[in-house]
N, C-alpha and C positions, 0 to 999 in steps of 0.2 A: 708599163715600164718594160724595157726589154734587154738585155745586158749584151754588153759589146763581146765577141768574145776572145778581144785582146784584155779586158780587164777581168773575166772570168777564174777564178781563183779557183774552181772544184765544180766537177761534171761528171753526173753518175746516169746509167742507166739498167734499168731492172728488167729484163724478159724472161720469157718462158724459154729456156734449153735441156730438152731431154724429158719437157713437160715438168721440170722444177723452177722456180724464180731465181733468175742468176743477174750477179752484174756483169752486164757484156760491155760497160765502157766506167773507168773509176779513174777520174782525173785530179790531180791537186797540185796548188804546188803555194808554197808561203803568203801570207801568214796559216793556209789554211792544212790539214790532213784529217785524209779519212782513214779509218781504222774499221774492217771486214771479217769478221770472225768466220771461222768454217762452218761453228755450229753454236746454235744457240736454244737451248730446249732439246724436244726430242729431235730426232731425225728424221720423225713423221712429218715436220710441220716446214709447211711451206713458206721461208718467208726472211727476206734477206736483210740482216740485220748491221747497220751501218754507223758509226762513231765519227762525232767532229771532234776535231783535238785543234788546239791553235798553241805553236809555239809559245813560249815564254810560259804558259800558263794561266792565258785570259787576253785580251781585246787589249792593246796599248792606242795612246790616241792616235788618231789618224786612220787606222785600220781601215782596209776595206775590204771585205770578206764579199765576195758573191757566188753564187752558186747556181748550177739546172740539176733538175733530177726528173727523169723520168720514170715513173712505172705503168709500164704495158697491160696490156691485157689481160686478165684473169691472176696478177701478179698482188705479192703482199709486200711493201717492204717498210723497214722503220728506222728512223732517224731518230739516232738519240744523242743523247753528253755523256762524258765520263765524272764530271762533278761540273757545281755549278759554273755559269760561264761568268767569269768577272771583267768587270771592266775597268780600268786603270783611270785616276786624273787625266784629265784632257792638259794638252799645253796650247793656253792661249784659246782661242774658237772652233780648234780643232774638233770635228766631230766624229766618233769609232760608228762605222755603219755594216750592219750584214743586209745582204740581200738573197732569199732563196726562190727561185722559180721553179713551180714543178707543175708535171702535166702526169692525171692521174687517167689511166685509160680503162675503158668497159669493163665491167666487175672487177676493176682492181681496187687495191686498197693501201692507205697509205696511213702512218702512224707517226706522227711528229710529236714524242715524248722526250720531251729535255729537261734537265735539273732546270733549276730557276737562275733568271739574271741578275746579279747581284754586282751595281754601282756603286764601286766609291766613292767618296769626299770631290767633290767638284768634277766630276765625270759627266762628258755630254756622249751619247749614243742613240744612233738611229736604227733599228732594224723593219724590212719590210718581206715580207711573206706572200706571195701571190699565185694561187691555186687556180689550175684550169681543169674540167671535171667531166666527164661522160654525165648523161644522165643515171644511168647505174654502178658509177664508182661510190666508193666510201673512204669516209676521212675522219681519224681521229686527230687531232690539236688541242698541246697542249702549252699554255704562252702566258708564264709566270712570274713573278717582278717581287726582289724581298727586297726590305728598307736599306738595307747595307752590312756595314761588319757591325752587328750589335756591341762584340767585343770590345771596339774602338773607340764605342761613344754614338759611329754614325748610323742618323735614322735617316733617311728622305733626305739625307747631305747634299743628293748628285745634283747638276747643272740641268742637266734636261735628259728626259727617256721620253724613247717615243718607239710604237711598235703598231704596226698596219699589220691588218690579217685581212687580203680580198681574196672570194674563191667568185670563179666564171667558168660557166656553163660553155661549151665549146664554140657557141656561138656567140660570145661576147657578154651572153646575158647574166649582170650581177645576182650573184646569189648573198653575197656577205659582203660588204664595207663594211671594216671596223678598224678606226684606231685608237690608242690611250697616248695622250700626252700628258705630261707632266713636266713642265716649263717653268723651273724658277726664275725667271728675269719677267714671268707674264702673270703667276701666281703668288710669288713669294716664298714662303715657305711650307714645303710642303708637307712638313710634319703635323703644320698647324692643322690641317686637313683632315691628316691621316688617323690623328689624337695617336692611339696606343694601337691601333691596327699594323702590323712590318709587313705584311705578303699580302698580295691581292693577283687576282690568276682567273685567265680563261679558261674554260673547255670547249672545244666545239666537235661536234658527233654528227655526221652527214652519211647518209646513206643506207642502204638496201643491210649491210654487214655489220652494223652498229645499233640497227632498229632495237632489238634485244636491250641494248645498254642504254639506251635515252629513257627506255620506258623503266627502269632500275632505276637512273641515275633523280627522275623526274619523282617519281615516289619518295626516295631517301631526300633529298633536299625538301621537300614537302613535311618529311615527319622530322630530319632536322630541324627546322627553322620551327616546329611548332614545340618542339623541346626546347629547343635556346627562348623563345619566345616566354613562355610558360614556367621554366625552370632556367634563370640565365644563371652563367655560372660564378662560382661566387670566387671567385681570382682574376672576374673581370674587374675594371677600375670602378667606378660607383661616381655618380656626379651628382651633387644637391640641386635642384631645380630651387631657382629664385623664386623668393614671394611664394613658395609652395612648403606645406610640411610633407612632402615623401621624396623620396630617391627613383633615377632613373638607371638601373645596370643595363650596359649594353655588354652584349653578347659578344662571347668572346671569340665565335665564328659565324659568319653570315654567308647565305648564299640564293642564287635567282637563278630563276628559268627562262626560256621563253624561245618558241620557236622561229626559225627565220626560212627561209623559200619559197615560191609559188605554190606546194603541195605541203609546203610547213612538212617538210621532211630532211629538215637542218636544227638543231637545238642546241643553243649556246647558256654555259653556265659558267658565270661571275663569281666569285669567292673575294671575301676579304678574312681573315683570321690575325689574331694575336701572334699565334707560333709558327714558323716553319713546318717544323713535325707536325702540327693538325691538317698542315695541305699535305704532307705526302702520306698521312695517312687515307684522308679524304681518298686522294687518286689511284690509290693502292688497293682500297675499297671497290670506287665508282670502275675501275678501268678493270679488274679482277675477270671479268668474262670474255676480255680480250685474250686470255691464255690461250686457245686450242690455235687461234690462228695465226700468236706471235711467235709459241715454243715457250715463253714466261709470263707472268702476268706482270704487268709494268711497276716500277717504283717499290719492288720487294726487299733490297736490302738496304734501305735508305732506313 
């Protein structure tokens, strides 16, 4: 997919000026703005840090948000929210769609850490992410989906989410196809699915600059899951197994490994949890050794 750039709503670009990573192109213009702080962390650290904001205060239907971003050569830069991104009632079949295209270049690195997307009550939304990558770039993504306003009532209310994350090697060659859908007109209802689980969340860790955190992140979700396993927790729901006398408790956070790329040097980790707060603790954890190159370490005051 490749964006028109009459319909292009926001175009960033990150290089090296003065030997620090600078935006030398920040374009936006409705429903979309970026927000460029001068500094973020210490002063030592290399690495441009960038805010979507969308008027109103979230995605109305129809929206069409797209975006390029580039980061260059030997460049850091990262893509975050200022709170989570909501998305409004659709009117009618109307669908709210983001698109971001980026091109990540030789030992650069790129960090797509955003609060989670959270669907309202009959809300349909598409978002698509498509990564082009040196073979020595690095990639953190992070691409997270909660049930809705708990407060409201609504769990898994919304019409349809749908969210693609492809990364390609500069020669076309796929490294990651992934998408998640969740279509109520094709599954019904999706809470029925979901049972008592509200957040469910990628991670994906590519590259040379991340190596460090897959092998952290790959151990901890390992002695997790054998702790939930072993000891589940006991504020998870409990369900009586038919024709049987014991109980089965499922865990009140779950999470998977497994590598993806021709040198399996891409690692994607799946979550599903009860709470919001256990993913951004989760990632406030797993992403912690992200600090020296971000200037903070991600998802701290959440």
């Amino acid at each position: 997919m490749t964006l028109d750039a009459e319909i292009e709503t926001g175009a960033l670009v990150v290089e090296k000026v003065g030997g620090r990573s600078t935006a030398t192109r920040c374009f936006s213009k409705y429903p979309l703005k970026f927000i460029l702080p001068r500094k973020v962390g210490s002063s030592k650290t290399d690495a441009v840090w960038i805010y979507t904001v969308t008027y109103g205060g979230g995605i109305v239907s129809g929206d069409h948000i797209s975006c390029k971003l580039s980061v260059g050569k030997d460049c850091t830069a990262v893509l975050t929210t200022q709170a989570s991104t909501k998305v409004y009632k659709s009117v009618g079949s109307k669908c709210s769609e983001q698109i971001l295209e980026a091109r990540v270049g030789s030992n650069a690195f790129l960090a797509i850490i955003p609060d989670p997307v959270t669907c309202f009550s009959a809300a349909r939304y598409s978002q698509k992410q498509v990564f082009r990558v040196s073979s020595d770039s690095s990639l953190a993504i992070i691409d997270w989906l909660t049930s809705g306003r708990h407060e409201r009532g609504e769990k898994w209310d919304f019409n349809l989410y749908r969210s693609t994350n492809n990364i390609f090697l500069e020669d076309d060659q796929p490294l990651l196809l992934d998408t998640i859908l969740l279509d109520k007109e094709k599954v019904g209802h999706v809470e029925g699915y979901m049972q008592d689980y509200q957040v469910i969340a990628m991670i994906v860790l590519l590259g040379p600059k991340v190596q460090h955190v897959q092998n952290l992140v790959q151990d901890d979700v390992k002695r997790i899951m054998s702790e939930q396993l072993l000891h589940p927790s006991t504020t998870s729901s409990h369900q009586s197994k038919r024709n049987s006398d014991y109980c089965v408790s499922k865990p009140s956070f779950i999470a998977s490994c497994s590598f993806f790329g021709p040198k399996r040097n891409g690692l994607i980790v799946r979550v599903a949890a009860v709470t919001t707060e256990s993913v951004y603790k989760f990632l406030q954890h797993q992403l912690a050794p992200l600090e020296p190159m971000l200037g903070v370490p991600p998802y701290t005051d959440k």
